[in-house]
C-alpha positions, 0 to 999 in steps of 0.5 A: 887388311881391305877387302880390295886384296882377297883373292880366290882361295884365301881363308880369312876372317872377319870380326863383327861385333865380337863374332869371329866368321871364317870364310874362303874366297870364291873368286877375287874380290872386284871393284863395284860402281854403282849409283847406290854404291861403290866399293869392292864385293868378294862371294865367300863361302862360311866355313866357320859360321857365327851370328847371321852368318851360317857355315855353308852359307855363300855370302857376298862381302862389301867394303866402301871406298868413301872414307868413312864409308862402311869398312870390315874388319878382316883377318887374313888365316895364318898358314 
C-alpha cells in the first residue's frame, strides 16, 4: 500500500530492514511540494516500536513520488 491512502485512524505497519512498526494515524496522509521534496507525509503514533522507532513516539512518514524515489513498505492492520 502507498502512503498517499492512510487515512486518520488507520493502524498499519511498516517493515524496514526486518523490523516490523506498528503505527496509527494521526491525521490523513497529505501531499508535500517542496524544493527538496515531494511526496506524501502522514504524523503516526508508534504503538508498537522496533529499531529507532520507539512506542509512544510521534513520528512523521514520508513516501516520494519520483519513481525510484525513497518509498515504505506499509501493511495495512487487519481487522
Amino acid at each position: 500500500m502507498r502512503l498517499k491512502t492512510i487515512k486518520k485512524g488507520n493502524r498499519f505497519m511498516e517493515s524496514d530492514q526486518g523490523c516490523n512498526v506498528m503505527l496509527l494515524a494521526l491525521e490523513d496522509a497529505q501531499e508535500v511540494d517542496e524544493d527538496k521534496r515531494s511526496g506524501h507525509e502522514c504524523r503516526c503514533l508508534v504503538t508498537h516500536g522496533a529499531g529507532a522507532a520507539k512506542t509512544g513516539d510521534e513520528i512523521t512518514l514520508f513516501e516520494c513520488h519520483e519513481p525510484g524515489g525513497y518509498g515504505l513498505d506499509l501493511y495495512l492492520e487487519e481487522e
